[in-house]
N, C-alpha and C positions, 0 to 999 in steps of 0.2 A: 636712215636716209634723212636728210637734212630739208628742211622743206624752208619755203622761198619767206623772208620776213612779209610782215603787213605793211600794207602801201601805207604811207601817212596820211594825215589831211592836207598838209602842205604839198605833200608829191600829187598827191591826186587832185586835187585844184588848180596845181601848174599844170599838168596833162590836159584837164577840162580847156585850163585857158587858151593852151595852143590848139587842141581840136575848134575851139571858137575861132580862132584866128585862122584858120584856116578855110571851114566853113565859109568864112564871111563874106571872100571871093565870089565865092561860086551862088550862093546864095540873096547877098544883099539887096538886086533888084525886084525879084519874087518877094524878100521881104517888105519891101518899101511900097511893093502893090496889093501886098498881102493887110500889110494895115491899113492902107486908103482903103478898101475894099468893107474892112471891117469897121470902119469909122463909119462910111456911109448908112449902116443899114439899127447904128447901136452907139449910144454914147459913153466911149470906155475910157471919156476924162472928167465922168461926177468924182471921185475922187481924185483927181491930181494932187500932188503933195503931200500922201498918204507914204505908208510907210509899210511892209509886209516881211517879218524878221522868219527866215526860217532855220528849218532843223533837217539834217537828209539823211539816209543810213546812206554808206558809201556802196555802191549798188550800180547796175549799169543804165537802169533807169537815170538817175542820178547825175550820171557822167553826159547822158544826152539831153537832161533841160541845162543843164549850167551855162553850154553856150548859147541858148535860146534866150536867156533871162534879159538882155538888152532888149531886146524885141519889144518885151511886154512893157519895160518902163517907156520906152517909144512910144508904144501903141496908149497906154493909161498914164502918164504920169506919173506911176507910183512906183516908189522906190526900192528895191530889192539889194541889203548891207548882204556881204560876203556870205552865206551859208554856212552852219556849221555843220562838218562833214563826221562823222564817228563809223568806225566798227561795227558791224549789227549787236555785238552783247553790250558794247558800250554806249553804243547810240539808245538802245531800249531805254537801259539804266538814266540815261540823260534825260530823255522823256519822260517818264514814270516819275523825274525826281521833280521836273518843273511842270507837272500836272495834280500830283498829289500835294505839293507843296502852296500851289497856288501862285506861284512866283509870276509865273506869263510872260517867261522870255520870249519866250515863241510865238506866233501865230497858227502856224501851218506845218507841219511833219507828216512823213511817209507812215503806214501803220498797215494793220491788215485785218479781217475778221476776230482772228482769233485772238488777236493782243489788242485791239478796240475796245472789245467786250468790259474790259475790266473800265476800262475810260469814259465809257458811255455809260453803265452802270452808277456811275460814281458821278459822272455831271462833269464831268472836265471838257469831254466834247458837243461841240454844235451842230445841234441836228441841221441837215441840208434843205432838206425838204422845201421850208419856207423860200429860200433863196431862187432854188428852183422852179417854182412856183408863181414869182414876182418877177413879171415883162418888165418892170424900171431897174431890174438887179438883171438879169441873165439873158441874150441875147438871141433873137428868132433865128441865131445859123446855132446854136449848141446842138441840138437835135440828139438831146438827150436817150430819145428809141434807137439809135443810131449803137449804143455801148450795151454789148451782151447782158440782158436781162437777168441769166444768171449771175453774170457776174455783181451787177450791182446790188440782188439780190444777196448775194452771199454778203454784203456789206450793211446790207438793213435787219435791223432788229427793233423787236419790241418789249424787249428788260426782262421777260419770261425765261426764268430760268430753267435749262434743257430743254427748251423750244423757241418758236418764232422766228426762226431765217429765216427772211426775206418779207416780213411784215414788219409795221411801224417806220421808225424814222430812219431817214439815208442817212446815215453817221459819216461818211467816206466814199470818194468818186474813184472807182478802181485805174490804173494805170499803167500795170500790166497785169498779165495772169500764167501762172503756171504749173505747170503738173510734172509728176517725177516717173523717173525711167532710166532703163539699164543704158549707161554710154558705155559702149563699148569698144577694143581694139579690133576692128575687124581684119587687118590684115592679121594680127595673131591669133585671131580662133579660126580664120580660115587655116593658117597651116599647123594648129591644134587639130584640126575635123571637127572641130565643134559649132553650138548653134547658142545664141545667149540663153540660160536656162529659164524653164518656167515655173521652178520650183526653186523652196528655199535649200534643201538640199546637195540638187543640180546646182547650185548657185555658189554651195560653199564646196562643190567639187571642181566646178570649172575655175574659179579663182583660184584654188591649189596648181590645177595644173599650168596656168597662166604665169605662177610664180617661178622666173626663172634667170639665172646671170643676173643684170642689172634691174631688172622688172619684176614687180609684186604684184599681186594677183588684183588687188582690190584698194581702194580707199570710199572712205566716205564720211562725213561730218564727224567729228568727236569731242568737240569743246561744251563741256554743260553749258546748256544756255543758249545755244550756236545753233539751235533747230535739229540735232541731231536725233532726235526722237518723230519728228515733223515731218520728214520729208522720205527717201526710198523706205527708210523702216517703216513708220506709219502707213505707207502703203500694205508692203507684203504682211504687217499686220492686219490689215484689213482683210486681204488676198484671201487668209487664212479665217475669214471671218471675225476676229478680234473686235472689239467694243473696246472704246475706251472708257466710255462711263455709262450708265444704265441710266434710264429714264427719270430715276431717284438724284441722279450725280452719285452715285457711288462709283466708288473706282472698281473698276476690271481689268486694268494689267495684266493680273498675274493668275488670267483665266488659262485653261490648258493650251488653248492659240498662243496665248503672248510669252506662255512661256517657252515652248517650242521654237518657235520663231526667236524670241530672241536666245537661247542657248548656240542654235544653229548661225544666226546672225555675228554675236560673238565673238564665239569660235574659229572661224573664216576672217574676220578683222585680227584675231590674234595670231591666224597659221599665214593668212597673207597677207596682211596689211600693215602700215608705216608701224613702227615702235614707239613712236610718240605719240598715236592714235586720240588720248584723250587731251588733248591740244591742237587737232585739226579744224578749224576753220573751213568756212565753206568755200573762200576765196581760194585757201591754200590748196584744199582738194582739187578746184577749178584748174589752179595753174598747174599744181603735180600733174594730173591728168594731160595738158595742155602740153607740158615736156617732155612726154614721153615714157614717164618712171613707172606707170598704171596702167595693167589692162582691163581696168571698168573701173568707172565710177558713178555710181546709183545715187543720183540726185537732181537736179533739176535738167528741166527736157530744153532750155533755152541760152542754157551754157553751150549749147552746139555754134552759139553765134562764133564764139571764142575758138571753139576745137576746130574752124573751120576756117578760119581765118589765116590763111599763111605769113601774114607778116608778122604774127603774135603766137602762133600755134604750130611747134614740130609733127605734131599727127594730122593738118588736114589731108582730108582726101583719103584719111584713115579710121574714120569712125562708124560706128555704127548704132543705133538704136532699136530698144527695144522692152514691152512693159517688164513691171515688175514683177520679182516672181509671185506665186500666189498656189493656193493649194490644188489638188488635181481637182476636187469636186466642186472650187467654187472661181467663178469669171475673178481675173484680174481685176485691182484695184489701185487708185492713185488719190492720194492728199489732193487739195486745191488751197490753192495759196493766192491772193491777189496783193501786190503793193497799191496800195490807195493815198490819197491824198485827204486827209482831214484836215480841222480846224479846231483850234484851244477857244472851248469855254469862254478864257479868258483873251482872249486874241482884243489887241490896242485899238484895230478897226475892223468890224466883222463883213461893214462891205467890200472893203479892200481887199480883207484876207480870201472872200469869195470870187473875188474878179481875179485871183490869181489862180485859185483854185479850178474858176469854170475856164480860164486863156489855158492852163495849163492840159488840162483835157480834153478841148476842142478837137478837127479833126487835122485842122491844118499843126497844130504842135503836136502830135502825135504822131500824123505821117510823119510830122521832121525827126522827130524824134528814132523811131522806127527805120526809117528808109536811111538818113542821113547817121543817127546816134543808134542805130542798131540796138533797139531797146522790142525784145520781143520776150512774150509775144503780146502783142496789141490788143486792144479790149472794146476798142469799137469795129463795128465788123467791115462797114467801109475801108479803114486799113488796112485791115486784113485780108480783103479782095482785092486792094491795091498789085497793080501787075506787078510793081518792082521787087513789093514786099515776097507776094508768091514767086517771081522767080527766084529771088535769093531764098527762100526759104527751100525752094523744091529742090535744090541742091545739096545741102546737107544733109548730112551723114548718108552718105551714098544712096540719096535719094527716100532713104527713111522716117527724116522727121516729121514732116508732113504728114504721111499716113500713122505713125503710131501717134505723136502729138494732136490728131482731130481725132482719132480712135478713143484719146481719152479722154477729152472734151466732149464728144459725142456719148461715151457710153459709161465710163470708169468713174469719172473726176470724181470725187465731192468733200465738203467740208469734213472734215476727219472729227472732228473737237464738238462735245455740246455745247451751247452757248453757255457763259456764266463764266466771271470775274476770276477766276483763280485759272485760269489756264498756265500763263508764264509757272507758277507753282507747281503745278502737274506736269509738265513737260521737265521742268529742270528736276525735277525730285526722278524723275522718268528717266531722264540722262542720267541722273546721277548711278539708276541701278544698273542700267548696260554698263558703265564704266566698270562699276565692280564687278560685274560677271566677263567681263573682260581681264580682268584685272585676277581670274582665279574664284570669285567666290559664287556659289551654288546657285542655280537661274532661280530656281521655289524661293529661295527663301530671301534673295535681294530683293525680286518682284511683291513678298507677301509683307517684306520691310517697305517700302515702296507705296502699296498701296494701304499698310495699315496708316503709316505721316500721313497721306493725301487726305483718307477720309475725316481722322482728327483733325486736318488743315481745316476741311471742309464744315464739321460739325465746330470745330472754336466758333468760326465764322458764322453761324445759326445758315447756313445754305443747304446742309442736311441736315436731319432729325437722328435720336436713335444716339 
């Protein structure tokens, strides 16, 4: 099955443009009162004439500040050149290469806990904290208790490796947040008689039978590098009780959870899922599901914005959600992933780079973002109780996402990964062994290849001993 190319940057910057231009009708007066507003009570032109270069993964977050971005030079003076948009594997790559290098194109990039770590470790990022903290830098409407505690928690650390979320420095202001879960076709498991499974098992027999005429049972991530270790798998890994590293940072893969799980995992991606599987994309998964070609796709719970949307999506009004599977004797579980907004080290002006950073996450850019650029889900909770947001939310997926998305939130979520610098290494070496055991070779002994590279990775690096 043939799956949809990747948007460029130039396609998706022309899209942003005209959702701008669009917006700008309906908007511009609220805007124009929204800056008076904010000029009276904060001076947000100490910097005018400043300059704030960024870096975006192309993302839906993404798609709903780009038409916002005139706002903020309006409002501050300071100048925001074109964005540069990337891929999530190429965008990492682009990051990682002008932070370790030192170069400092950038100022400000999207990032998240667990690919930070290695950033902040290393000194390339700026701690928040101070900015935070200085009434002549950050304005008495941020209301910073206002953005889910956890969430911004899961963005602080204190260099402690295999510990310390949620202590020491604020590296990153989260932006959105999300958790993973079964999407599903629910008009075809209703005339299946089925129910989404809650086991990995169920899961690689209801996708079997889901496979049928033009429809395959299943897709979900498969590009090394792409998250595809991170997100529904890393859950039902958990499900199943699974660790991924021990309190030492040793690796645990290929404990008898991970390997269960991922044989069964697998298995099901190769009896029903695309033929190209280790080239999937998470965008591609997005839209195959989005066409129609997929009855489930286990991966992020905020993709429903899309499946829901009739002017972009053949299945709305045809979805359904539901968590991941997980083993009979132990509660469901779900990764937590935040996109956040940090700052380079090296950033050209660090108070400018912060007056984008704290406009950008205020409440009024984020309802817009939210309510107007459909950017869910929201991470301050005042948005999130916003009437419009909950009514569009309590609609989708026939009324499901709402309650399994605060279910997870509430009882499942959490940080999947120990803290510590070599994560992107463990995840891609981690993808790398699902591919092969998709690909035909034995679950034991990819996984114990797997984890024997990670811990050499680990010990060259003196992060373990032994």
């Amino acid at each position: 099955m043939t799956l949809q190319n990747r948007t460029t940057r130039r396609r998706f910057v022309q899209g942003a443009t005209a959702g701008a231009a669009a917006l700008g009708a309906s908007w511009l007066p609220s805007q124009t009162e929204r800056i008076r507003a904010m000029q009276d009570t904060f001076d947000w032109q100490q910097f005018k004439g400043a300059q704030v270069r960024l870096i975006l993964n192309k993302h839906p977050y993404t798609e709903s500040l780009l038409p916002l971005l005139p706002e903020f030079t309006k409002l501050t003076g300071i100048e925001v050149p074109e964005p540069l948009i990337l891929p999530e594997a190429e965008y990492f790559q682009k990051v990682l290469l002008d932070l370790s290098t030192g170069a400092g194109e950038f100022d400000a990039f999207m990032t998240g806990p667990q690919i930070h770590w290695a950033y902040d470790s290393a000194g390339w990022t700026e701690p928040l904290e101070p900015f935070l903290a200085d009434t002549n830098l950050t304005s008495p409407d941020y209301d910073e208790k206002d953005i889910f505690e956890g969430l911004m928690a899961a963005n602080r650390w204190n260099l402690t490796l295999g510990s310390g979320i949620g202590e020491g420095s604020q590296w990153a202001i989260p932006v959105m947040v999300e958790t993973y879960v079964q999407a599903y076709r629910k008009d075809v498991y209703d005339e299946l008689g089925v129910e989404p499974a809650t086991t990995i098992e169920g899961w690689r027999d209801i996708n079997k039978k889901a496979t049928k005429g033009d429809m395959k049972g299943i897709i979900v991530r498969g590009e090394r590098g792409g998250g595809m270790s991170g997100t529904g798998f890393v859950s039902t890994f958990l499900g199943y009780g699974g660790q991924v590293m021990d309190e030492g940072l040793v690796c645990q893969i290929n404990s008898p959870e991970g390997v269960h799980v991922a044989e069964q995992y697998c298995a099901s991606v190769k009896e029903s899922g695309p033929e190209g599987w280790a080239n999937v994309t998470w965008y591609e998964g997005q839209e195959s599901f989005a066409n129609g070609s997929y009855g489930q796709y286990m991966d992020c719970d905020f993709f429903t914005a899309l499946y829901d949307d009739p002017e972009k999506s053949q299945i709305a009004g045809k979805v359904g959600l539901a968590l991941c599977p997980h083993a009979d004797d132990h509660d469901p579980a779900s990764g937590l992933w935040t996109w956040a907004l940090a700052m380079s080290s090296r950033a050209q002006d660090k108070n400018a780079s912060w007056y984008f950073i704290q406009w950008a996450t205020m409440k009024e850019q984020m309802t817009n973002a939210t309510v107007v650029g459909r950017n869910y889900n929201p991470t301050r909770s005042s948005v999130f109780d916003d009437a419009d947001v909950q009514k569009t939310m309590g609609s989708w997926a026939n009324g499901t996402y709402l309650p399994t998305v605060l279910e997870n939130l509430d009882k499942y979520a959490r940080v999947a990964w120990a803290p510590q610098p070599e994560n992107t290494f463990l995840a891609t070496r981690w993808d790398q062994a699902l591919q092969e055991i998709w690909a035909g070779d034995d679950a034991q002994t990819a996984l114990d290849n797997a984890k024997a590279d990670v811990d050499a990775h680990m010990k060259e690096l003196g992060l373990i001993q032994g």
